[in-house]
Steps between C-alpha positions, in 0.01 A plus 500: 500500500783435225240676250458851717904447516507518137271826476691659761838425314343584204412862665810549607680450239281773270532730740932425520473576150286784474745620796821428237340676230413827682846543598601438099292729405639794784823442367440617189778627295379724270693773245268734281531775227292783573464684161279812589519648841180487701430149394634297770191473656390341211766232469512397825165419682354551842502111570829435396671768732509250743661251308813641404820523676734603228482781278694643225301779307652703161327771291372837552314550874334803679337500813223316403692201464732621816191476758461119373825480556499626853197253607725210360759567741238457783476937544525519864321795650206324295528132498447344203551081374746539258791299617793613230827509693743529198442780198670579214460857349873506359341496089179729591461847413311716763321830352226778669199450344515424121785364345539834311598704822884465532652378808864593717608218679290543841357231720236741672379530810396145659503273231590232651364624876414181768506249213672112603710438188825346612666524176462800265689564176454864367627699178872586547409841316386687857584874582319564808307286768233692663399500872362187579590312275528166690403600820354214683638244281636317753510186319661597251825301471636577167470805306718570166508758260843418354688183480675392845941432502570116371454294823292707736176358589129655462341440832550803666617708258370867338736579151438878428635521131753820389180697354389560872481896603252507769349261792250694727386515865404209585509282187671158643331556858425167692701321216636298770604214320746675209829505721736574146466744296704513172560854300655558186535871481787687509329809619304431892130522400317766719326276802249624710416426835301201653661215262641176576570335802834583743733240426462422158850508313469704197744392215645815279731478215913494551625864549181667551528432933555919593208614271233220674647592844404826475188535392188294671629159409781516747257400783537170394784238467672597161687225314662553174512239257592464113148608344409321150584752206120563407405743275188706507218362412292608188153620591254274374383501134091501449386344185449835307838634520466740815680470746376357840690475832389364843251705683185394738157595539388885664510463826141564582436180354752293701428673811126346506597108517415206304149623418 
């Protein structure tokens, strides 16, 4: 009897451990370079998707490496087993295609459509944010694109940096758990319909109240506040000397899932 204790202790104990190292290895913490776009795929392997909970890619991406991204944050519509909850894009360079075709500043339509990050960091360079966008992220807890005001906390939070022309229909629907939003230009961006949820509190910088109440923004709670002094962000540099800025894949790609 004490010997079939001993085996069944024994058991136990390799499967407590087995149990202890699964859960090491799905909260992975992993930061990559990716130095030609379209490569991802080959960085980062089926088997490891699962495996990884933090993520913090640089380098040169297209949508290639923007689908893999999508079925790492657990793609919704089309559930997948990746299981990343925070990513970090803030040092990656999005272009259409081949890193020769120039880009504007765009997140395009659904890039980031039904996925479950909870944190996302993004290039402060961003002009426009297509229809979409985020729709369905409702998980999403943190989303920055510029740095937030000394003190203020993440969870919660959306930081649209001074760069920022254009959010369209739609783009921040079912967002449900940003309830501040932080902008830093002086001029309202242009927001379309659909976006955000009723009482979030949108923060706008000192002396700029009249021009946010009047345009779309004033739906919301308006609070002024003493915005950092940030200047414009460069575009960013590609290795050969041209110039690249933040832009996402065509949106016939995105449209199609995490195929």
């Amino acid at each position: 009897m004490k010997h079939l204790y001993m085996v069944f202790l024994k058991i136990g104990l390799g499967l407590l451990l087995a149990f202890v190292g699964t859960l090491e290895l799905m909260s992975q913490s992993i930061s990559l370079h990716v130095p030609k776009e379209g490569t991802l795929p080959q960085i980062v392997s089926e088997n490891r998707i699962s495996q990884i909970k933090e993520l913090k890619v640089s380098g040169i991406l297209n949508e290639v490496d923007v689908v893999l991204l999508r079925k790492m944050g657990g793609y919704y519509t089309k559930p997948t087993c990746g299981t990343v909850t925070k990513l970090d894009l803030k040092e990656a360079t999005f272009v259409s295609g081949s890193s020769d075709e120039a880009s504007n500043g765009v997140i395009e339509f659904r890039m980031f459509y039904s996925t479950r990050f909870v944190s996302l960091l993004l290039p402060e360079y961003t002009r426009i944010i297509e229809r979409e966008a985020f729709d369905g992220c409702n998980q999403m807890s943190t989303l920055l694109f510029a740095p937030l005001p000394t003190g203020v906390s993440e969870v919660g939070a959306l930081s649209l940096p001074s760069s920022i022309e254009v959010i369209g229909m739609n783009a921040f629907r079912g967002c449900s758990q940003i309830r501040d939003i932080y902008l830093n230009s002086l001029v309202p961006p242009r927001l379309e319909t659909g976006n955000f949820i009723p009482d979030v509190r949108v923060h706008i910088p000192r002396g700029t109240y009249q021009s946010y109440w009047l345009s779309n923004w004033g739906d919301f709670e308006l609070v002024e506040y003493d915005a950092p002094a940030l200047d414009l962000p460069e575009p960013n540099a590609y290795l050969r000397g041209k110039t690249r800025v933040y832009r996402l894949p065509r949106r016939k790609n995105l449209s199609k899932g995490a195929d």
